[in-house]
BAFI-3210 file (N, C-alpha, C; in Angstrom, 3 decimals, decimal comma, padded with zeros to 6 digits):
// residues 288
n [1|2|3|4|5|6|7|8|9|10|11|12|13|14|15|16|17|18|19|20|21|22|23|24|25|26|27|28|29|30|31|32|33|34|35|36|37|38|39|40|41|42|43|44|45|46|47|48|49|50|51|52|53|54|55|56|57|58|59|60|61|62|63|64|65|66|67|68|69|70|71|72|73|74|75|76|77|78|79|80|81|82|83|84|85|86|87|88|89|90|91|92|93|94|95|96|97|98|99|100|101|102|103|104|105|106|107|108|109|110|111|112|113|114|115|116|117|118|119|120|121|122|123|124|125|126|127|128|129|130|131|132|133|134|135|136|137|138|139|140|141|142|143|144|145|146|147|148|149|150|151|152|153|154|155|156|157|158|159|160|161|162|163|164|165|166|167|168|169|170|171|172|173|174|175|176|177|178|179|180|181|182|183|184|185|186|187|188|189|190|191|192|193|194|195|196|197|198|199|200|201|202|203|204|205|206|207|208|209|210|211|212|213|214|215|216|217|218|219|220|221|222|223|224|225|226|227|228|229|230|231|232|233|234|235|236|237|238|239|240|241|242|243|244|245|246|247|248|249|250|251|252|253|254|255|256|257|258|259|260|261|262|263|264|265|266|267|268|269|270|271|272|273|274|275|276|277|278|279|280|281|282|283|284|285|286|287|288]
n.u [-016,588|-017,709|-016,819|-015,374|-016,990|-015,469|-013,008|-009,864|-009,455|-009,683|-010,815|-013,870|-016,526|-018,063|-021,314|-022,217|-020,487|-018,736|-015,981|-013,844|-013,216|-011,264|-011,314|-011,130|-010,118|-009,087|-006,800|-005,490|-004,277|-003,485|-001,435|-000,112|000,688|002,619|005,132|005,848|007,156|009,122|010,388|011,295|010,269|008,894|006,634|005,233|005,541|004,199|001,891|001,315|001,558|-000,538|-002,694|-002,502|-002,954|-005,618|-006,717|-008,555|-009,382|-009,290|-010,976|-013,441|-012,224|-011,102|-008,694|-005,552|-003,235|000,229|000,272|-001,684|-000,785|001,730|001,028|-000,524|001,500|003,024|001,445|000,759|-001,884|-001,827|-000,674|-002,219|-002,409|-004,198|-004,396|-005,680|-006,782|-007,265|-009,446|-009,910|-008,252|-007,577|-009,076|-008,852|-006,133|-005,979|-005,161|-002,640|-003,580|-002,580|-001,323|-000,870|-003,026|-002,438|-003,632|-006,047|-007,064|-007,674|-004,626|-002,754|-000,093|002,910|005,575|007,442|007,695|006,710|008,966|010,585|009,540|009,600|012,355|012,965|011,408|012,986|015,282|014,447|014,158|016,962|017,871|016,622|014,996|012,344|009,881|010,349|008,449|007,244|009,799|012,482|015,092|016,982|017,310|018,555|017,836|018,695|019,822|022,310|025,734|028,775|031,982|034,254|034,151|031,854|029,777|026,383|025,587|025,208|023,117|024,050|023,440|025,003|023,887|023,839|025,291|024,792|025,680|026,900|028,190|030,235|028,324|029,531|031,534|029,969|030,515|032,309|034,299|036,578|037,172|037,437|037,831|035,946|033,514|030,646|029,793|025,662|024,330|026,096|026,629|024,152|023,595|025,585|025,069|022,528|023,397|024,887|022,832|021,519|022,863|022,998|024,503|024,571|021,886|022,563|025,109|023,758|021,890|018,878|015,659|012,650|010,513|012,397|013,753|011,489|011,064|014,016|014,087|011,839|012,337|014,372|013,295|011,713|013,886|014,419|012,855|012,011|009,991|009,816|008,561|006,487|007,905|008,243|006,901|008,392|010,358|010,182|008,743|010,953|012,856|011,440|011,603|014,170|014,493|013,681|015,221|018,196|020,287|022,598|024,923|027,980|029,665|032,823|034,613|037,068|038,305|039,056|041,588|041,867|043,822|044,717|042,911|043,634|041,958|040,661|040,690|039,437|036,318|036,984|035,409|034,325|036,625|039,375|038,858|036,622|034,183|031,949|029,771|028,024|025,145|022,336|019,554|020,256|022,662|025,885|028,731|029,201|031,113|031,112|032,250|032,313|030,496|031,689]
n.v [025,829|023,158|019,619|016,282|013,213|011,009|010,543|010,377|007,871|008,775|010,831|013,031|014,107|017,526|018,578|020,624|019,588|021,148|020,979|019,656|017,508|016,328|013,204|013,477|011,473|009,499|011,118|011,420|008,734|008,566|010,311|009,013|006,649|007,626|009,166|006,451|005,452|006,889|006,575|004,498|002,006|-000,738|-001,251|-003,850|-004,120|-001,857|-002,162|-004,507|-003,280|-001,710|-003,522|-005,107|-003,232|-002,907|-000,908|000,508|-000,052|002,227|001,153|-001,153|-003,965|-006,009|-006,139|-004,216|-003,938|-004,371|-003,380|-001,445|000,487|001,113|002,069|004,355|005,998|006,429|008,202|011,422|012,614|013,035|015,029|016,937|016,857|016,449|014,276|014,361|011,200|009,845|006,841|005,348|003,305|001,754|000,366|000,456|001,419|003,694|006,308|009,416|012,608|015,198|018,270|017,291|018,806|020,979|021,882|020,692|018,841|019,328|019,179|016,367|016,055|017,826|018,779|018,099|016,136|014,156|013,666|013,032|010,261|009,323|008,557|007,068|004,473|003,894|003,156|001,214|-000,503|-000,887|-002,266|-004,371|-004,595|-004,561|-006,437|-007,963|-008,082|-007,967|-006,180|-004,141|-003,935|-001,887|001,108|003,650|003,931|005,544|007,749|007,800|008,267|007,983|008,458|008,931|009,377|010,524|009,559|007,485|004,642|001,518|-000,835|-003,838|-007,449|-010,395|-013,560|-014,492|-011,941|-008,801|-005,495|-002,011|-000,799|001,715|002,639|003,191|000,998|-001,543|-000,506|-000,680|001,433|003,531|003,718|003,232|000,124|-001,208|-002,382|-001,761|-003,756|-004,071|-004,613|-003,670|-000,806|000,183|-000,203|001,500|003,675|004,650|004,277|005,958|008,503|008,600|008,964|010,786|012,917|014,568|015,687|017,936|019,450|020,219|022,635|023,883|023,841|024,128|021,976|021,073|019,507|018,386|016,306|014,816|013,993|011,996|010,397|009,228|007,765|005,936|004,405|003,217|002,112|-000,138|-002,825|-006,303|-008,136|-007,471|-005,820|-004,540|-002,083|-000,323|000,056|001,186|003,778|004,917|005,160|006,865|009,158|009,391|010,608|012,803|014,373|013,359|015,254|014,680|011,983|010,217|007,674|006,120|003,538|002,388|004,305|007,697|008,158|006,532|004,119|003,981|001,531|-001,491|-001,927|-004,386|-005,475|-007,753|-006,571|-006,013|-006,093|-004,191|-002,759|-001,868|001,652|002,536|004,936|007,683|010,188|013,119|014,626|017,253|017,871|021,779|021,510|020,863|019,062|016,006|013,171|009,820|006,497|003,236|000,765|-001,715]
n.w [-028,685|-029,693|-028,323|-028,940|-028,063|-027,381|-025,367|-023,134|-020,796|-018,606|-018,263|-018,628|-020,456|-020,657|-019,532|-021,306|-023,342|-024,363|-023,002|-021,592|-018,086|-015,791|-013,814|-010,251|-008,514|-010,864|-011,851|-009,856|-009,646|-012,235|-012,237|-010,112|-010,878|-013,386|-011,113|-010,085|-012,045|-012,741|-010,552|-010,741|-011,024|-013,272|-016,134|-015,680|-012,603|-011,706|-012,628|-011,215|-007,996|-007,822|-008,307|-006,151|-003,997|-004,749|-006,412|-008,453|-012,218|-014,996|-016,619|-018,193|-017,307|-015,001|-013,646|-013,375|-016,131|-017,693|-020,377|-020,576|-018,500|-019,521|-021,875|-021,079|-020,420|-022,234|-023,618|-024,800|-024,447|-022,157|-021,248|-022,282|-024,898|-027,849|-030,751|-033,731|-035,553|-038,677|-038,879|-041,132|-042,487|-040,362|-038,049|-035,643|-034,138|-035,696|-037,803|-037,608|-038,345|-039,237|-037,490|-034,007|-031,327|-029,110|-025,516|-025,725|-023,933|-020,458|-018,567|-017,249|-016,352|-016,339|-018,866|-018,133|-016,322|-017,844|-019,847|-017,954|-017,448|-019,650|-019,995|-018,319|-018,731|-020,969|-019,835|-018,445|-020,785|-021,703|-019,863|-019,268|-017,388|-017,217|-017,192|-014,775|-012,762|-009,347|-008,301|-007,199|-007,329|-007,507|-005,706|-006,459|-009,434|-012,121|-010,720|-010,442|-011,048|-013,016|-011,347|-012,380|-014,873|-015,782|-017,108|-016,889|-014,368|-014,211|-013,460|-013,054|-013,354|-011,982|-012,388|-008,934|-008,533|-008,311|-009,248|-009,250|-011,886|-014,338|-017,154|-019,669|-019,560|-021,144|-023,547|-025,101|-023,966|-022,844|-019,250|-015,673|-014,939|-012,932|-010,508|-007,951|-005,719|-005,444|-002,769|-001,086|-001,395|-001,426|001,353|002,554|001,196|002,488|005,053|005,712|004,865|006,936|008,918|011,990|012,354|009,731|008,920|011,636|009,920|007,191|005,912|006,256|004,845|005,993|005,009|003,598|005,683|006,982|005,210|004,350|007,095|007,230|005,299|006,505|008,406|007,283|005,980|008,484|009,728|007,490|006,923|007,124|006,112|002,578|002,033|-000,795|-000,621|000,832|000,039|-002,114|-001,631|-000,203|-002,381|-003,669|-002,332|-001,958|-004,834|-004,972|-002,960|-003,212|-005,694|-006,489|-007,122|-007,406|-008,146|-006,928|-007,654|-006,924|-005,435|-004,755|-006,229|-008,475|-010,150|-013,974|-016,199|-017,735|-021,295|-021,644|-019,143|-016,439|-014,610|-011,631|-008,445|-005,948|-004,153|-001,703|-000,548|-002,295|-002,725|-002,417|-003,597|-002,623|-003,197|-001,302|-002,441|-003,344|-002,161|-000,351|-001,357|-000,128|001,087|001,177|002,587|001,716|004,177|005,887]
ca.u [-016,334|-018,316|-015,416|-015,471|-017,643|-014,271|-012,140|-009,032|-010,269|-009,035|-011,369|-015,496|-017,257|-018,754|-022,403|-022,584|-019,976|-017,761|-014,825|-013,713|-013,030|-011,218|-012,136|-010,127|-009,215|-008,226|-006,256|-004,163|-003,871|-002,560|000,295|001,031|001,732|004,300|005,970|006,432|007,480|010,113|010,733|012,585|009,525|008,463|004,425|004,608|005,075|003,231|000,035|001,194|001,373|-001,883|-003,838|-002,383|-003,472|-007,136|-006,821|-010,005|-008,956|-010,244|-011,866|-014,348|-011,367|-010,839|-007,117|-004,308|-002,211|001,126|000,157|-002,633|000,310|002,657|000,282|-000,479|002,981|003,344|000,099|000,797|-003,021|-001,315|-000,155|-003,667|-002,639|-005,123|-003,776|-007,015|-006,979|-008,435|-009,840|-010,577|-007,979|-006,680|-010,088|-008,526|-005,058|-006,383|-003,124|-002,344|-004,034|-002,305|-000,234|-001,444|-003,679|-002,648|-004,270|-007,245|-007,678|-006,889|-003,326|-003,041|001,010|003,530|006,546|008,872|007,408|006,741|009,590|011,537|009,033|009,754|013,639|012,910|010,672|014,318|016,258|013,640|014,143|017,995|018,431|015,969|013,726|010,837|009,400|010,449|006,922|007,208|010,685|012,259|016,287|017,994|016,788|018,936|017,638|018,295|020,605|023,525|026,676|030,472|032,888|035,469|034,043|030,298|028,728|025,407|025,810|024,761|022,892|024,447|023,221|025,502|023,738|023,769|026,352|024,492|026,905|027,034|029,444|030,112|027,593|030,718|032,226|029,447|030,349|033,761|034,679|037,571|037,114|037,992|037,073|035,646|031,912|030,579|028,626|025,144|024,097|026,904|026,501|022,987|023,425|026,711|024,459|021,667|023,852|025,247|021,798|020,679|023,617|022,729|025,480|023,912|021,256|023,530|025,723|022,648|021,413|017,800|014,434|011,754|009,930|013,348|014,175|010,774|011,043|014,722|013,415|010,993|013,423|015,413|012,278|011,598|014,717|014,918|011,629|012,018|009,581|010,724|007,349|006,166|009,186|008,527|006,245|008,438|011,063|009,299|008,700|012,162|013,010|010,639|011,856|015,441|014,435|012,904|016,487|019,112|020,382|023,421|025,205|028,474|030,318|034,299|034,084|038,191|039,030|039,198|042,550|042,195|044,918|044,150|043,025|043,324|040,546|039,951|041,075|038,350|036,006|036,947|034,304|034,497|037,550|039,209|039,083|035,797|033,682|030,698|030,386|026,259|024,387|021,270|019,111|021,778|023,287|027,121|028,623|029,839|031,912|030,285|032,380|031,559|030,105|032,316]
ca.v [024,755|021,501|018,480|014,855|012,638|009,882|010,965|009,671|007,123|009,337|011,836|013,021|015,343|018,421|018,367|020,959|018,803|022,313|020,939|017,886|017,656|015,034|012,517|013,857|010,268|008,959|011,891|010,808|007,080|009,042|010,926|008,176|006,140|008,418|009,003|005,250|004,840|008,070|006,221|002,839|001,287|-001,081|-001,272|-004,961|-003,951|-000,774|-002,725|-005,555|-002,630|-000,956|-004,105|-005,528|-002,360|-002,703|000,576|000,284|-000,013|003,015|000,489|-002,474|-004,787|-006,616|-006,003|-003,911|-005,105|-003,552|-002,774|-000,354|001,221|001,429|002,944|005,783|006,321|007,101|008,941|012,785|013,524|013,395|016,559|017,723|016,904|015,658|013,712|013,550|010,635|008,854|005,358|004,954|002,723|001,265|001,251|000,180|002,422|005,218|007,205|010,457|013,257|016,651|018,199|017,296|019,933|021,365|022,036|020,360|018,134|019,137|018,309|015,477|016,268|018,366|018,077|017,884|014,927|013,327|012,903|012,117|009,160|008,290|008,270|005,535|003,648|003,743|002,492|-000,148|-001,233|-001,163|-002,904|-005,566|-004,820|-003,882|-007,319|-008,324|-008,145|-007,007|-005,976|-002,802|-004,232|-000,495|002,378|004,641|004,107|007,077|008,689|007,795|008,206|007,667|009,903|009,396|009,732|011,364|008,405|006,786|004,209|000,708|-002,259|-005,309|-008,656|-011,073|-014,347|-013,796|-010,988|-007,655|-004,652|-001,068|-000,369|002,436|002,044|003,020|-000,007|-001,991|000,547|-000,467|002,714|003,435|003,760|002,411|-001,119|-001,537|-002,149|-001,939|-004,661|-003,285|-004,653|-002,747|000,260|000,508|000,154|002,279|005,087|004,866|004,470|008,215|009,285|008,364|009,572|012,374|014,631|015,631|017,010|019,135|020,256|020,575|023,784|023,001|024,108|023,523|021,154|019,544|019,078|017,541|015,133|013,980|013,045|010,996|009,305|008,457|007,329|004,971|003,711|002,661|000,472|-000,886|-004,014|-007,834|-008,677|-006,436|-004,667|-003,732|-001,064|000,415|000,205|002,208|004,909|004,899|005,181|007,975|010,157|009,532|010,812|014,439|014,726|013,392|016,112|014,107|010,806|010,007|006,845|006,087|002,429|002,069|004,992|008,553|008,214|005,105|003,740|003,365|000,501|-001,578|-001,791|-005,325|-006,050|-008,093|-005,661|-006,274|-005,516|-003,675|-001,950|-000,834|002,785|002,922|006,002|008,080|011,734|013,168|016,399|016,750|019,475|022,300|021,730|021,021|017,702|015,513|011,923|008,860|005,603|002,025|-000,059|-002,873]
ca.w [-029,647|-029,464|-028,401|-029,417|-027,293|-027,215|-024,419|-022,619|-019,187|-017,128|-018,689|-018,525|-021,111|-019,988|-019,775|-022,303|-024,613|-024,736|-021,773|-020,690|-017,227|-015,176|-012,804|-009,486|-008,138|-012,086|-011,926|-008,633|-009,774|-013,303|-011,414|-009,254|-012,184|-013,187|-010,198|-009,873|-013,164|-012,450|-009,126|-011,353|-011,517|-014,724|-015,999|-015,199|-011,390|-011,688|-012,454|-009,819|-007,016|-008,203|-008,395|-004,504|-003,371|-004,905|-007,144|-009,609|-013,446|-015,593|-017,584|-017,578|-016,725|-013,549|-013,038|-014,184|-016,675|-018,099|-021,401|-019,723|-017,526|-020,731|-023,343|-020,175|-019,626|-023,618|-024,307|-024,844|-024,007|-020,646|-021,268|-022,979|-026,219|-028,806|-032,157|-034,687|-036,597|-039,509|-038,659|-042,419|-043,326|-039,622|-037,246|-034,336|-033,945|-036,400|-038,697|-037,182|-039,680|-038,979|-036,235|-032,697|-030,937|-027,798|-024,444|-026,010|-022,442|-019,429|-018,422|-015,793|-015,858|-017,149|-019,871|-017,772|-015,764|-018,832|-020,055|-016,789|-017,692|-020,783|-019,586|-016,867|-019,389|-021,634|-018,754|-018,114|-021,966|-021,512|-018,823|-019,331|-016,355|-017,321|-017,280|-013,613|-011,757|-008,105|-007,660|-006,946|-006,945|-007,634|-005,395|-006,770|-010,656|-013,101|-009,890|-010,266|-012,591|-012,401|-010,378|-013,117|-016,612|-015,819|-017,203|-015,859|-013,781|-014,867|-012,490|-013,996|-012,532|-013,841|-011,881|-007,901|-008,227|-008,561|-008,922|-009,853|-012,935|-015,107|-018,441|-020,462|-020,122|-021,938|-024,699|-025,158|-023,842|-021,754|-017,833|-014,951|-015,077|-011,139|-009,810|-006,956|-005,513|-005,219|-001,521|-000,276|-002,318|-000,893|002,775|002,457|001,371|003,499|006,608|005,546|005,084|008,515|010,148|012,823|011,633|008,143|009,257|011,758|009,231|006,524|006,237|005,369|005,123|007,207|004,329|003,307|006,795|007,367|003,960|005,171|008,377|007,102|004,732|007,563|009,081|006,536|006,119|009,967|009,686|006,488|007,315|006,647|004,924|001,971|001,373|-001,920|-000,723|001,914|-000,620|-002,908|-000,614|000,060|-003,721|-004,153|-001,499|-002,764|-005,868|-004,262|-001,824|-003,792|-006,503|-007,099|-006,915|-007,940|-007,684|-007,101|-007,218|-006,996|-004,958|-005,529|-007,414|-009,196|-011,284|-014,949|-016,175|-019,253|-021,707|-021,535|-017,783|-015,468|-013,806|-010,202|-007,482|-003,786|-004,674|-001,081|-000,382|-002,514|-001,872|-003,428|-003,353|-002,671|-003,239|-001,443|-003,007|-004,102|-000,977|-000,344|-001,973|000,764|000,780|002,053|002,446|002,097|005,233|005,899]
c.u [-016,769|-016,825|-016,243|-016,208|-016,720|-013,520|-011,085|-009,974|-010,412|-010,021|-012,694|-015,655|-018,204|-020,095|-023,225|-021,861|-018,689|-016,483|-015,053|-012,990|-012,258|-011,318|-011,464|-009,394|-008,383|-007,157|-005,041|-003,760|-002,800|-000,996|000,887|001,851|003,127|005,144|006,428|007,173|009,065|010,758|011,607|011,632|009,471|006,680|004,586|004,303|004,360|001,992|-000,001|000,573|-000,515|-002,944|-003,867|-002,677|-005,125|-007,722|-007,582|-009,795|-009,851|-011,385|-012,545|-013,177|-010,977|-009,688|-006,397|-003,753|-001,171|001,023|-000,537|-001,521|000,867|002,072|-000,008|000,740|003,314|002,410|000,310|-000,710|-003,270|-001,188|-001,198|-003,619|-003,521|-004,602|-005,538|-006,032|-007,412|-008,599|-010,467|-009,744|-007,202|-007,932|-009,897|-007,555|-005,262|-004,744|-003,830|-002,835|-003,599|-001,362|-001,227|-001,732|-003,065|-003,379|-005,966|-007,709|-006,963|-005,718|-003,341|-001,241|001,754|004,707|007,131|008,965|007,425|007,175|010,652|010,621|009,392|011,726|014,024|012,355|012,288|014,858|015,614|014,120|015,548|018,824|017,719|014,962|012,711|009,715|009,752|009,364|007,444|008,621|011,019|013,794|017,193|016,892|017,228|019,103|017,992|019,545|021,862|024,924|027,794|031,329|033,903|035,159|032,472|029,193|027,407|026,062|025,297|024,228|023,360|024,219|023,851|025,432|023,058|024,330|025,432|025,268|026,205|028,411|028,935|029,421|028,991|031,722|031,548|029,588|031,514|034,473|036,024|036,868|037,356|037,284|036,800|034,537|032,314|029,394|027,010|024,198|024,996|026,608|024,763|022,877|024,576|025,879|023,426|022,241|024,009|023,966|021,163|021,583|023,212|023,348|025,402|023,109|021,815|024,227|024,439|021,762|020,341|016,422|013,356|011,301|011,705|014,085|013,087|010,904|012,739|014,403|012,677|011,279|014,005|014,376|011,764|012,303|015,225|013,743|011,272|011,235|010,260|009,717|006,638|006,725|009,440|007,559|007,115|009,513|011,077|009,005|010,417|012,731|012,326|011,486|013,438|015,632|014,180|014,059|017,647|019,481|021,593|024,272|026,309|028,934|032,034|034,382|035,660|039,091|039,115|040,305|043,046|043,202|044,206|043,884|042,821|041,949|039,618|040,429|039,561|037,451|035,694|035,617|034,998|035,744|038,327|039,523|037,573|035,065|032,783|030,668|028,657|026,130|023,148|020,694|019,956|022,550|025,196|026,956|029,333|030,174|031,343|031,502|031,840|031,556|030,807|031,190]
c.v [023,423|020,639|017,351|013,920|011,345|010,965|009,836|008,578|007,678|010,857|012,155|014,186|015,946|018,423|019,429|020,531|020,376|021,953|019,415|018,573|015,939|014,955|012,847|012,251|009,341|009,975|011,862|009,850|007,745|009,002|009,994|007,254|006,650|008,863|007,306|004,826|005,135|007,462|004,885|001,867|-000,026|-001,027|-002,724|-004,975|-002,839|-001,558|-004,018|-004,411|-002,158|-002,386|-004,702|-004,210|-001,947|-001,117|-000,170|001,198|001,321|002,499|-000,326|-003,865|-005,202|-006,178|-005,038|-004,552|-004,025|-002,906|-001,508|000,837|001,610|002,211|004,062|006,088|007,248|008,396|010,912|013,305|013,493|014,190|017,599|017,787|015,835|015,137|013,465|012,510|009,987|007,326|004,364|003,630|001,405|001,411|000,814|000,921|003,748|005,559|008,434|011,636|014,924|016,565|017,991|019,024|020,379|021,914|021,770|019,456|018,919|018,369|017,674|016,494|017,603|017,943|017,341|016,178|014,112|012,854|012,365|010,064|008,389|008,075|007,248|004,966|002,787|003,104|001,041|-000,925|-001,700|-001,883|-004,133|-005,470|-004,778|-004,951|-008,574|-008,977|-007,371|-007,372|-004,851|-003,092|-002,987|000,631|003,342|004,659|005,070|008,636|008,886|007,674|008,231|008,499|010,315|009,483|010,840|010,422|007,718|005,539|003,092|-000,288|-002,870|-006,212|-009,731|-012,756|-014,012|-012,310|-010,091|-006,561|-003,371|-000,552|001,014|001,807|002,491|001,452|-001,496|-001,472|000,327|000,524|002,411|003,928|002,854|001,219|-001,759|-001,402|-002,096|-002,624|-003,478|-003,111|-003,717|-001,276|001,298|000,808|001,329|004,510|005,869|004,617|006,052|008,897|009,444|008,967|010,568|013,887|015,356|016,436|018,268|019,822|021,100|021,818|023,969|023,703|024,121|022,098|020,118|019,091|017,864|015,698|014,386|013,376|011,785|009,954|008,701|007,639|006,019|004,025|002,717|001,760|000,133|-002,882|-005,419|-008,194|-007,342|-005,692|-003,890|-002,079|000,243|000,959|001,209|003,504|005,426|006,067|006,830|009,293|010,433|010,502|012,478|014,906|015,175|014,402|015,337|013,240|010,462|008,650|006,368|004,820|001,444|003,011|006,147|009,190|007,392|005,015|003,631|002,083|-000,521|-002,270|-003,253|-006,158|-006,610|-006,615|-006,190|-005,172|-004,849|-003,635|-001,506|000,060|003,330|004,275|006,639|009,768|011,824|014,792|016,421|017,894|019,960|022,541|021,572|019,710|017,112|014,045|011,103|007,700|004,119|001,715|-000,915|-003,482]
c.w [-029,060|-028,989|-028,790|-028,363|-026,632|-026,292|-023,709|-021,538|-018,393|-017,162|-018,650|-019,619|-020,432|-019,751|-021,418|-023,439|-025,041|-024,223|-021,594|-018,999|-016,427|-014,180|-011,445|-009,069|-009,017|-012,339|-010,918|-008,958|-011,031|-012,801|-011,042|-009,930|-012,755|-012,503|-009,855|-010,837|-012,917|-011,182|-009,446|-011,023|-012,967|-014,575|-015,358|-013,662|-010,735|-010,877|-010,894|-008,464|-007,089|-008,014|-006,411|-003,885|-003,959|-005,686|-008,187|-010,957|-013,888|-016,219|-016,828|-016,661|-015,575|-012,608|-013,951|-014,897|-017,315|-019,055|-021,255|-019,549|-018,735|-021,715|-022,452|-020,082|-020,948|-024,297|-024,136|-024,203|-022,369|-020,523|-021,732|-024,293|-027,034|-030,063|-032,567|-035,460|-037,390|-039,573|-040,223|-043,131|-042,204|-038,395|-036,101|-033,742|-034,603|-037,070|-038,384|-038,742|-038,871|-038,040|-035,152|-031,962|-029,727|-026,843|-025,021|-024,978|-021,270|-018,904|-017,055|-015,350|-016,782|-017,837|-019,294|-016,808|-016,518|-019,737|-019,562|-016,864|-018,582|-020,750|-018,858|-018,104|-020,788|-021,216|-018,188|-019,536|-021,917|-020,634|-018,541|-018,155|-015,921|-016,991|-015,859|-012,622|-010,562|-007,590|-007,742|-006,684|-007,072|-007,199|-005,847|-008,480|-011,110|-011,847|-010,028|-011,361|-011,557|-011,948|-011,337|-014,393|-016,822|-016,248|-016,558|-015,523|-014,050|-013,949|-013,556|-012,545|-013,248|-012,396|-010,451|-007,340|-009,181|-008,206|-010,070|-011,175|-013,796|-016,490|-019,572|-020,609|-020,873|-023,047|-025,386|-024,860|-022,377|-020,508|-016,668|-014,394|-013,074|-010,934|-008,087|-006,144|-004,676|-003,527|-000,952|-000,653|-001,397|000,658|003,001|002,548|002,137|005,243|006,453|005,677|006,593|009,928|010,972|012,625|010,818|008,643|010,511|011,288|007,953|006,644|005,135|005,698|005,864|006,263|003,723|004,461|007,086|006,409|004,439|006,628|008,177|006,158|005,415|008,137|008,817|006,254|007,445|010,016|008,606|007,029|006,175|005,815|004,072|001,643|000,246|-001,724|000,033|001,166|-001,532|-002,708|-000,493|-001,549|-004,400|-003,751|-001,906|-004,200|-005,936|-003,500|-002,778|-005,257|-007,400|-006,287|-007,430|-007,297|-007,901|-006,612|-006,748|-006,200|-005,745|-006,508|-008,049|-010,529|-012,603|-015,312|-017,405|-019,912|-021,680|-020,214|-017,008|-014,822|-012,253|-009,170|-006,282|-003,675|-002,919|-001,636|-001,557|-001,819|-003,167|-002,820|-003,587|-002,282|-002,908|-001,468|-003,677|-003,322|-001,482|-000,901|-000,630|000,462|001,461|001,307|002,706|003,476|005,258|006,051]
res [x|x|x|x|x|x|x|x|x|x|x|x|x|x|x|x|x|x|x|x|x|x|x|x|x|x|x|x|x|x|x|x|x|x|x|x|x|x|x|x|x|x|x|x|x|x|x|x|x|x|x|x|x|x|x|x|x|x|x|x|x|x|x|x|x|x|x|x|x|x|x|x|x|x|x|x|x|x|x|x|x|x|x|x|x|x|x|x|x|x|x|x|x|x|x|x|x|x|x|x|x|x|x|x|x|x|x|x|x|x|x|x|x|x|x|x|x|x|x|x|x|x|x|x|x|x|x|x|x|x|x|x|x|x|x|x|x|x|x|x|x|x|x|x|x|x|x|x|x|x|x|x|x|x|x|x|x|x|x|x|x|x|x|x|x|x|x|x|x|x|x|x|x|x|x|x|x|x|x|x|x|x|x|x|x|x|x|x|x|x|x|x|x|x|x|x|x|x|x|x|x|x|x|x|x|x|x|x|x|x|x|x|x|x|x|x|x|x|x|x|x|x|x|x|x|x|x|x|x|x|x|x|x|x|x|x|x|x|x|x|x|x|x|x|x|x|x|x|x|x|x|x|x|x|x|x|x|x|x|x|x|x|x|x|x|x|x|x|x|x|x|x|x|x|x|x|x|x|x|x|x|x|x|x|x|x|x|x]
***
């Protein structure tokens, strides 16, 4: 079957016009896109990272720009799907004419990646951060939920005071009204990770032995200039370990608390509960 001579960017027609084929290195920049995205990324710092690292646009265009990043992030013919449609009445967006084709391109990714993407891209819309540029202020995006209701876990920045809270209580919902500031929260967990004793108790692979190592690795030379890259890395690898994340931001037998009480921060006796792989769950307390 002949194909269409229009193809994705990321894409080449066959020489006999039967196959598309893609480009192998538009094909790594693809992925990496979505792992950064999946990593608590936004497109605006996507394209920042991608362009300070000199990654060369699919297109004629000079630079990355978010919209680029954002319309790849959405595009099903990520997955190899084709939408015909008719440019007869709209010749710039086209209207969708039928059901979408499958495995009509080669797939850069699969479902399941793609819509751990479009789940971060959600959490970017809900949380306002999509439109940041080059920051990277929650490593543990999309990880983490509440010890006492199951809830995700909410960054709230309310000024200088960045804190972890249950997203239920933007909901009016009952739970226990307590964050946990998110500087602490962060070193709290990456001291536990680095400890020497996990991986002695950890009963681990050779490859998830090697990949915690090199988390820890990362975490111990976290450089002072450029941080968003090392950060990033960080973030990633968190994302490949961690299985699960809970947070007890008041103690693991916190008092109730009423529905419209202050939400007090750094709670003592705080503590977080972590699964890495389908390993055991173990207790990590805050860092003074």
């Amino acid at each position: 079957m002949k194909k269409l001579s229009a193809c994705p960017s990321w894409l080449d027609l066959s020489q006999d016009r039967s196959s598309f084929v893609y480009v192998p290195e538009k094909a790594e920049t693809l992925r990496r896109i979505f792992e950064l995205s999946i990593g608590g990324l936004g497109s605006y710092t996507i394209a920042n990272q991608l362009n300070r690292q000199n990654v060369r646009p699919f297109t004629s265009s000079p630079k990355w720009d978010h919209t680029t990043i954002d319309g790849m992030l959405r595009n099903r013919a990520t997955l190899g799907e084709h939408q015909p449609k008719s440019y007869s009445e709209n010749k710039k967006r086209g209207r969708p004419v039928g059901p979408p084709i499958p495995n009509y391109y080669p797939a850069i990714i699969d479902e399941k990646t793609f819509q751990a993407a479009q789940n971060a891209r959600r959490r970017h819309l809900a949380t306002g951060r999509g439109r940041k540029g080059n920051d990277l202020a929650n490593l543990f995006e999309g990880l983490t939920a509440c010890g006492y209701c199951g809830n995700a876990v909410k960054f709230h920045s309310n000024g200088k005071y960045k804190s972890l809270v249950c997203a239920k209580l933007f909901e009016k919902g009952g739970c226990i009204r307590a964050g946990w500031s998110y500087k602490n929260f962060e070193q709290s967990v990456l001291h536990f990770l680095c400890h020497p004793a996990l991986i002695d108790k950890q009963e681990m692979k050779s490859d998830q032995f090697a990949e915690l190592t090199e988390l820890v690795h990362a975490i111990r030379t976290v450089p002072d200039t450029n941080a968003i890259d090392a950060r990033l890395e960080i973030a990633l690898r968190l994302r490949r370990i961690v299985s699960e994340l809970k947070l007890f931001s008041a103690g693991k037998q916190a008092d109730p608390t009423l529905p419209d009480a202050l939400i007090r921060r750094d709670q003592p006796g705080r503590l977080f509960s972590i699964r890495l792989w389908q390993g055991p769950i173990y207790e990590g307390f805050h860092v003074p």
